[in-house]
C-alpha positions as CSV (number, residue, x, y, z in Angstrom):
1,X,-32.7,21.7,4.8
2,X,-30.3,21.5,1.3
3,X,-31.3,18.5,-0.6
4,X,-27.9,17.5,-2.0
5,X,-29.5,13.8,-3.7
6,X,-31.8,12.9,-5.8
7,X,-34.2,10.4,-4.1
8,X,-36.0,11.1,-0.7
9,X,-34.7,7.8,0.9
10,X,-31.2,9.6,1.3
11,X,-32.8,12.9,2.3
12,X,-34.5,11.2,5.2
13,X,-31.3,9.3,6.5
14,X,-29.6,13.2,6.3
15,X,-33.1,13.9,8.8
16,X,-31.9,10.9,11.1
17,X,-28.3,11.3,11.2
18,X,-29.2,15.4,12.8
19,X,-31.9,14.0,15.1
20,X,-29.6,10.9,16.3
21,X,-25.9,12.0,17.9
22,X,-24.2,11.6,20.9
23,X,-24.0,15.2,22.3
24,X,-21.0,14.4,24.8
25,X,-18.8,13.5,22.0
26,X,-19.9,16.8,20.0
27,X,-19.2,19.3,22.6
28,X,-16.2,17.6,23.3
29,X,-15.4,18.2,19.6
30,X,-16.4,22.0,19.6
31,X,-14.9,22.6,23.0
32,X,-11.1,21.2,21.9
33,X,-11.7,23.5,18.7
34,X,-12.9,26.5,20.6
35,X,-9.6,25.7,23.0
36,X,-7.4,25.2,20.1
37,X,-8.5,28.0,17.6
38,X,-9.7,25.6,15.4
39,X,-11.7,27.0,12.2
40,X,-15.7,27.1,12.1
41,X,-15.6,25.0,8.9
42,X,-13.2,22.4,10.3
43,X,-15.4,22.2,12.8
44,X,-18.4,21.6,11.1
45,X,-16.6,19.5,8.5
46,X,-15.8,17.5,11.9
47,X,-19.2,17.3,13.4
48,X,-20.8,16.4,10.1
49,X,-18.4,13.4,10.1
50,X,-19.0,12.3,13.7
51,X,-22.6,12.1,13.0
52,X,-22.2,10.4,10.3
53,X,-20.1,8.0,11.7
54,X,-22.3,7.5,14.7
55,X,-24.9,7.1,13.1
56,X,-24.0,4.4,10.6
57,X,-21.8,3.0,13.7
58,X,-23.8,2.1,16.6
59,X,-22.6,1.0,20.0
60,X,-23.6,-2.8,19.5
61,X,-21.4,-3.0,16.2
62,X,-18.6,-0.8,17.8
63,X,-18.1,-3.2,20.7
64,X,-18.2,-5.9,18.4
65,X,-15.2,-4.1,16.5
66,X,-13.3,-3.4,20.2
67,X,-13.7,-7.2,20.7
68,X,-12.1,-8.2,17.2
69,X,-9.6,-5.2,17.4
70,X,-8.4,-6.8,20.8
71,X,-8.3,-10.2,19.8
72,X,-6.3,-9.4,17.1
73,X,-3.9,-7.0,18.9
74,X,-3.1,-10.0,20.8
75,X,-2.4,-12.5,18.1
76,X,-0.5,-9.7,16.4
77,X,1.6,-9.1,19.7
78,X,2.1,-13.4,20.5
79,X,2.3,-14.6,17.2
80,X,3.3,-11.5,15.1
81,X,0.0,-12.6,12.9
82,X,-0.5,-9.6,10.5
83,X,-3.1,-7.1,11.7
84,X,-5.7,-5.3,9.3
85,X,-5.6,-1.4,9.0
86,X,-9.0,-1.3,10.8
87,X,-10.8,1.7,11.0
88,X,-12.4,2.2,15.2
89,X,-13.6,4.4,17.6
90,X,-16.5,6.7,16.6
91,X,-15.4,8.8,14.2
92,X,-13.7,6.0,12.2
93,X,-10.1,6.4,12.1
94,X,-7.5,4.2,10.7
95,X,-5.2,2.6,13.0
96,X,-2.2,3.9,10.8
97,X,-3.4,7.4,11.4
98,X,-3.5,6.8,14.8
99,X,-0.2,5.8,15.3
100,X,0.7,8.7,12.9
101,X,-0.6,11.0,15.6
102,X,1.3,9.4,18.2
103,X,4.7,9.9,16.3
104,X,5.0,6.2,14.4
105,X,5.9,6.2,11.1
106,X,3.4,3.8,9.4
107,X,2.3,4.0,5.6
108,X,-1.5,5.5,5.7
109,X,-2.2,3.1,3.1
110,X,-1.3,-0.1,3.9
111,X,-3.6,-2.4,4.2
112,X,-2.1,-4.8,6.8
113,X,0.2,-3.4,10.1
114,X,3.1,-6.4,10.8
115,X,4.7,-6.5,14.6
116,X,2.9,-3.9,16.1
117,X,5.5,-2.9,19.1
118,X,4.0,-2.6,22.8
119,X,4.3,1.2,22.6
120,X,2.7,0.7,19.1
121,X,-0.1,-1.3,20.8
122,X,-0.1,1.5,23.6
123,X,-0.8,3.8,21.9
124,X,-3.8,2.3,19.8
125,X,-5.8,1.3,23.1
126,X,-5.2,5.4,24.3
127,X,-7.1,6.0,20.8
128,X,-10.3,5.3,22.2
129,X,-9.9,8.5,24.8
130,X,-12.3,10.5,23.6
131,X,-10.1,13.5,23.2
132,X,-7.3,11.9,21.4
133,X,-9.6,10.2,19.2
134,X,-10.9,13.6,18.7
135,X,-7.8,15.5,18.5
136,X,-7.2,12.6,15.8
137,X,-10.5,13.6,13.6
138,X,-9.6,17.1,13.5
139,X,-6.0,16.9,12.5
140,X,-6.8,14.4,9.7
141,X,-9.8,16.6,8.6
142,X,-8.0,19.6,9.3
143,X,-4.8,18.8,6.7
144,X,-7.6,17.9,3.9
145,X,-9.6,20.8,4.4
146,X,-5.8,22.7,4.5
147,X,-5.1,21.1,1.3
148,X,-8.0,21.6,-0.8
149,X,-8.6,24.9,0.4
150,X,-5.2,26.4,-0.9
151,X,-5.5,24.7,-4.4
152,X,-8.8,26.9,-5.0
153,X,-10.6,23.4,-5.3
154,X,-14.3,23.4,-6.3
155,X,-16.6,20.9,-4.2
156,X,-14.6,21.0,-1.1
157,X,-17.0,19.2,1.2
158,X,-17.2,16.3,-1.4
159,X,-13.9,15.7,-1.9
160,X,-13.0,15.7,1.9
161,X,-15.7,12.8,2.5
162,X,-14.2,11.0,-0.8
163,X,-11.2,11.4,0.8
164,X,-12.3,10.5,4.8
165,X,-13.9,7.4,3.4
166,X,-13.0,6.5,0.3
167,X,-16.3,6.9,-1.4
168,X,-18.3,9.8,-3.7
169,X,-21.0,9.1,-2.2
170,X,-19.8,9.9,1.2
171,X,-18.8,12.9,0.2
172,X,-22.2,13.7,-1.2
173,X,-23.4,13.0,2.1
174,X,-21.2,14.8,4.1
175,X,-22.4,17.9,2.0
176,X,-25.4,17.6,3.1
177,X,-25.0,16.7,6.8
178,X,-22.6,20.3,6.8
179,X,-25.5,22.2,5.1
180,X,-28.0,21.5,8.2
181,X,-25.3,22.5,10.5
182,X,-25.2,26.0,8.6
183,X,-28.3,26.2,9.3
């Protein structure tokens, strides 16, 4: 296994996120790409993501998330109380790129979403089908990968997990993760 860092503590948390992942959700992932003629980096870009996100993600703090995300969908619908940009499901996805997929035009980057319609609201709760929410994850990782690859761009991987999340060190992790999958 590639040691991308510099101290063992993140090489074994690279050893835990491999041995850890929920296998239905993967082949899920690899059967929509093999269906959809997705690429074999894509697709490893993807899967290295989903573990990642699983693993850092578990159950017990995704229902807790469901439970908020609800709550506020509701106050959002009743009393047009702003709603945060959250990030659900497994593989992490902003709500704005979820509505994005469905054909809403919302800014990516805003922070807060104001009078979510009922289609709007729709739409979000469908998210956590496991093949939208994958279809989502490959379409997002899919125009990054797009992106970079055609501007010749050096550190690909790194740069797609800065982008994903919003942090180098992600990106620096998510190198790694696609390394093992190599093999």
């Amino acid at each position: 296994m590639t040691k991308i860092f510099n101290d063992i503590n993140s090489y074994k948390i690279t050893s835990k996120i491999i041995k850890k992942n929920n296998k239905k959700k993967i082949k899920l992932l690899i059967d929509y790409c093999d269906t959809n003629n997705i690429s074999v980096e894509v697709k490893n870009i993807a899967v290295a993501i989903l573990l990642i996100e699983q693993h850092f993600r578990p159950v017990q703090k995704r229902l807790l998330e469901y439970s908020l995300l609800t709550g506020n969908i509701v106050a959002n619908l009743l009393f047009k109380i702003k709603l945060h940009n959250y990030t659900i499901g497994k593989s992490q996805v902003g709500i704005t790129y979820i509505l994005r997929y469905y054909g809403f035009d919302r800014d990516i980057h805003s922070k807060y979403l104001y009078s979510l319609s009922l289609r709007e609201t729709i739409s979000i709760l469908f998210q956590f089908n496991s093949y939208d929410e994958v279809a989502i994850l490959l379409k997002r990782v899919s125009t990054y990968y797009t992106h970079l690859n055609s501007n010749n761009s050096d550190n690909i991987l790194r740069k797609i997990g800065e982008m994903y999340n919003g942090k180098y060190s992600y990106g620096l992790l998510l190198e790694s993760v696609y390394s093992c999958l190599e093999g």
